[in-house]
N, C-alpha and C positions, 0 to 999 in steps of 0.2 A: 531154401533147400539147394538153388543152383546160384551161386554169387555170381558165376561170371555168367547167367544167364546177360543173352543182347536180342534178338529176336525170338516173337512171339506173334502166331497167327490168333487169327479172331475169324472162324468159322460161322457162318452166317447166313440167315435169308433173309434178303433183302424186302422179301414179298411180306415178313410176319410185321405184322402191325407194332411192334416197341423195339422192332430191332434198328433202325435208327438213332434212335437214344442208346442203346448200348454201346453202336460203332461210336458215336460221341463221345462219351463218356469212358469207352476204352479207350480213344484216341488220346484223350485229356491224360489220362493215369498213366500212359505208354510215354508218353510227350515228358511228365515230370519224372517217372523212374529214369528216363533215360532210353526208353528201349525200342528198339526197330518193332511196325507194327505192320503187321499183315495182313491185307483184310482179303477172305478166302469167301466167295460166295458159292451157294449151295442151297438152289432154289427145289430141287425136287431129286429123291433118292440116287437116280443114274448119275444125279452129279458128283457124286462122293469120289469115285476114284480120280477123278480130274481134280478134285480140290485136294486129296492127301497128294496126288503128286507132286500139285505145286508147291503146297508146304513144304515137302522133300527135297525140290529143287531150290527152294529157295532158300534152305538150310533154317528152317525154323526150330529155335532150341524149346518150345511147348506151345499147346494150343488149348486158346479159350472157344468152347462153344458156347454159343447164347441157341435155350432152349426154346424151341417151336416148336407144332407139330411136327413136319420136316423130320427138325433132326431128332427129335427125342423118339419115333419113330423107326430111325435108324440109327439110334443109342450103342447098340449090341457090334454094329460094323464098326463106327465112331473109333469106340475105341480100341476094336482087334485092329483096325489102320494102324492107330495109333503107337498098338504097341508093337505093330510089325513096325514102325518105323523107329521106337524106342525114343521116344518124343511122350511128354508127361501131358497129358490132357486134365485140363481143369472144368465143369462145372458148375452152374448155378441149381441143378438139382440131385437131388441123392441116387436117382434111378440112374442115371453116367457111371454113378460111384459104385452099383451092384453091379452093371455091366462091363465094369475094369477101366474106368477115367482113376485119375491119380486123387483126384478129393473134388469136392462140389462143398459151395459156401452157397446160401442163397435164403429164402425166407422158409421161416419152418412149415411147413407142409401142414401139418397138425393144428397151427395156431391159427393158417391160412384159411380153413376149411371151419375151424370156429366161428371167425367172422362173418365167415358167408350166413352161416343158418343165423347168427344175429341182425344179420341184417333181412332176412327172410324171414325171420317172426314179427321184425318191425313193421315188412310190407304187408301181412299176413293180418296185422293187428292198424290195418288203417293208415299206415306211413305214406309220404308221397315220395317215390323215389329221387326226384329231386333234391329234396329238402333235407334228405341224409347226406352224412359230410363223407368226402371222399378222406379213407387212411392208407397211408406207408403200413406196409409191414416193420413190427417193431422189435419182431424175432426173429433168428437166424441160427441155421443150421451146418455146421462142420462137421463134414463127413468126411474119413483119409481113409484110404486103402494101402495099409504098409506093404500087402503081396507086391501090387506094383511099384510100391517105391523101390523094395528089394528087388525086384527087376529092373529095372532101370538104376540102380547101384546111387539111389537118393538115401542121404539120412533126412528124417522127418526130426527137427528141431523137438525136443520133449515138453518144452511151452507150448507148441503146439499141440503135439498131442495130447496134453492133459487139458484143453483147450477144447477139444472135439465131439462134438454130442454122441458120433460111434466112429468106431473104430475096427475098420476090417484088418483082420492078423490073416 
């Protein structure tokens, strides 16, 4: 959507238990696209305007959050910053994407919440929790908000969007 995208912030609390592996693992993906990486922390609500500001001053062309309490919490600010700064916010859950982020990819919510009760009939019916095998999510959800892409004067790639499990118009 942005080719000459160069810098991208990675919104973050440091305090939620997997957000480490995500700073990783964005580092990793930023490192081989080529892209300047920001890492923006954001341990507790009042931190929000100090973190859009520095995204702002540091001329950040979008922003990944990694969802936590924290921030999925303050979802609803997230992204009116975001689009007061006209910066495309991405995403790992869909609740971003009703609250105005530019699209969320992340595991489907639906399939997520399957597994759990199967695992909860196992323990239910005698299972020892240990002895049930830890799984990845094997489904994933693409959710794009074209309102804000047309705000921010993005074309959404049409593979993409036909690509997309919903799609806000």
């Amino acid at each position: 959507m942005n080719p000459k995208l160069a810098r991208v912030a990675l919104l973050w609390n440091p305090a939620a238990t997997a957000a480490r592996a995500y700073l990783k693992a964005t580092e990793d993906g930023t490192r081989q696209l080529g892209l300047q990486l920001q890492s923006v922390e954001v341990r507790k609500p009042d931190d929000l305007d100090g973190a859009f500001a520095a995204i702002s001053r540091r001329r950040a062309e979008g922003v990944v959050v990694v969802a936590d309490p924290v921030t999925f919490s303050v979802r609803a600010r997230i992204a009116r910053s975001a689009a007061r700064d006209a910066v495309p916010l991405i995403a790992p859950r869909r609740e971003f994407v009703d609250a105005g982020a530019l699209l969320s990819y992340g595991p489907d919510p639906v399939e997520r919440w399957r597994r759990a009760a199967s695992y909860v009939d196992k323990l239910l019916k005698g299972a020892k929790a240990a002895e049930l095998p830890v799984e990845q999510p094997s489904t994933f959800e693409l959710v794009i908000n074209r309102k804000v892409a047309k705000a921010l004067g993005l074309t959404i790639p049409q593979l993409l969007l036909a690509q997309a499990n919903k799609v806000i118009e």
